[in-house]
Phi, psi and omega in degrees: 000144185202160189292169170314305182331292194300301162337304188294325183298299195298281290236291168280330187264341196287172193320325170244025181304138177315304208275010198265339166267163173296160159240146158294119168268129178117181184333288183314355216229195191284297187202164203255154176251168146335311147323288192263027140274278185252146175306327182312327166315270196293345137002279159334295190269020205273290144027259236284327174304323196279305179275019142303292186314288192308310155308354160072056162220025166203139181284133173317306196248051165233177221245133168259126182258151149239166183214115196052087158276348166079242187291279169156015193293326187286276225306333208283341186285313166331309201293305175293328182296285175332313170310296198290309189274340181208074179304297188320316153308004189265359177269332194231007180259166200231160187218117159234148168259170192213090179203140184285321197266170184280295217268029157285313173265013158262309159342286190296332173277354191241002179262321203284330162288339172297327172277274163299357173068219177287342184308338198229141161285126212213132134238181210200122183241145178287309167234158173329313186342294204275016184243114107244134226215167167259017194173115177194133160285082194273146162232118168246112207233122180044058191238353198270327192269026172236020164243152184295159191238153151257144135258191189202148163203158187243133175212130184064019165086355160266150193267147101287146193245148192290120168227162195246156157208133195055053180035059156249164208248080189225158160249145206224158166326126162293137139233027179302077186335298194307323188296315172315281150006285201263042157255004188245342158279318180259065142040056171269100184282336163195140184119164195258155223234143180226097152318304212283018179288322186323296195291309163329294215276317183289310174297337184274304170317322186294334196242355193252125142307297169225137201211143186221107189244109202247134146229166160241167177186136142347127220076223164185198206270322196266160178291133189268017179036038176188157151327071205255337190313145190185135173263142169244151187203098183055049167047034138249153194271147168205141181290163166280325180292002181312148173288159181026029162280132183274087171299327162291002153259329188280340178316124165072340186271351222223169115288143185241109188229199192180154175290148181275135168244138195265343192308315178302277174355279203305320135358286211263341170271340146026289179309014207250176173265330186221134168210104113350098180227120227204147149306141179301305192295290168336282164324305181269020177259300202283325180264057171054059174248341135350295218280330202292319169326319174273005162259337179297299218292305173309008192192042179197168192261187196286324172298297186275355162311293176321299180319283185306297178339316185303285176320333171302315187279335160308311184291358179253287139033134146288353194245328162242270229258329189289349184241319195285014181218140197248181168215142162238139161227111147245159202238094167237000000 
């Protein structure tokens, strides 16, 4: 018998883990990201670092992070936006990734050398740990609903907690002081609790001097008192609770996520000087990505304006991706 976590843990990390091979994103692939609609996404935020520099409040030479690039497709659109716009910063910014498996990171050096060659200073850290710098932008795109979680649900005023055994599902009394302790602070009655955001967010403060950290995910700021935990499999959804759902096929076969509670996130940077909390639409509105279109519109035919405009307005949509994906932007 073992916590959801640990399930959860296996299930994406382990040697033979969903996250531990490539996976494809888009059409071809489990489920579509941000990313892998429009380039504009890093765009956007390619956008908003060049007037952080130009506003003298990030430095010519400070290191751009992304942490779980996946392919290297966001770091590589940042890079090129960048690139279009100030070629010259690509001499004096620093580029680093942050990904635990090796051959995720012979993928990502070889897509990112394919775009730039020898042009970018590029490095590669296995954890946050072993990363540290004075001066930085970090981007973490959907990395919060990808640590494992417990669940909980409360009855009679007792909290029970999730454990798996032959990858089935049960509850058992909790006894986890701590889990008791924050689910009675932000009054979560049922749905799922992430401790390890702590250790992540403490080490990143820690090791960033001055640091500027964007992420998006799935949720919002309050806890949904219910069950958001889901499998994705050929862009179809399943509760983890479905009726006759087979989990020994989907184990390790499949992604496994959960809504972000942001009120906790925001929290946990509480020492910061700004912590930003915004709709995916909103947030990428506030970095300019209009403007980048109408600049587009002007050095493109009308056809493919259009084209990018559609994916764009995906990334907007009050219905799918621009309200249903939250952002944190912190400044410390």
């Amino acid at each position: 018998m073992k916590k959801f976590s640990d399930f959860m843990n296996s299930w994406l990390y382990a040697k033979d883990g969903y996250y531990a091979t490539y996976k494809q994103i888009g059409k071809e692939g489990d489920f579509f990201t941000s990313v892998s609609t429009s380039s504009f996404f890093g765009g956007a935020i390619a956008n908003k670092i060049l007037c952080l520099i130009k506003q003298e409040k990030l430095s010519k030479d400070a290191t751009i992070v992304e942490i779980g690039a996946h392919h290297g497709y966001l770091l590589a659109d940042i890079i090129q936006f960048i690139y279009t716009f100030d070629a010259q910063l690509l001499k004096s910014l620093n580029f680093v990734i942050i990904e635990r498996f090796e051959n995720l990171k012979k993928i990502q050096k070889k897509y990112l050398y394919d775009c730039f060659g020898d042009e970018i200073n590029l490095t590669f850290y296995d954890d946050i740990k072993s990363f540290k710098t004075k001066e930085a932008f970090v981007v973490a795109n959907e990395i919060f609903d990808a640590f494992a979680c417990e669940l909980v649900y409360t009855k009679n005023d007792n909290l029970y907690q999730a454990f798996t055994q032959n990858n089935k599902i049960h509850f058992e009394p909790c006894k986890d002081e701590n889990l008791i302790k924050h689910c009675k602070k932000y009054n979560i009655k049922k749905g799922e609790v992430c401790l390890e955001y702590k250790t992540f967010i403490d080490t990143l403060l820690k090791n960033i001097h001055k640091l500027f950290f964007l992420t998006f995910d799935y949720g919002d700021k309050y806890p949904r008192n219910d069950f958001s935990c889901r499998v994705y499999k050929n862009h179809k959804v399943h509760a983890i609770f479905e009726d006759n759902l087979d989990l020994n096929s989907l184990y390790k076969n499949s992604d496994i996520t959960y809504d972000v509670h942001f009120n906790y996130l925001s929290e946990l940077f509480s020492s910061c000087k700004s912590i930003d909390f915004n709709t995916q639409a909103n947030r990428l509105i506030e970095f300019e990505i209009t403007k980048l279109l109408s600049i587009l519109k002007k050095h493109v035919s009308y056809e493919t304006y259009l084209k990018e405009t559609q994916k764009v307005k995906i990334l907007l949509e009050p219905t799918g991706m621009g309200d249903r994906f939250k952002s944190l932007f912190i400044y410390k």
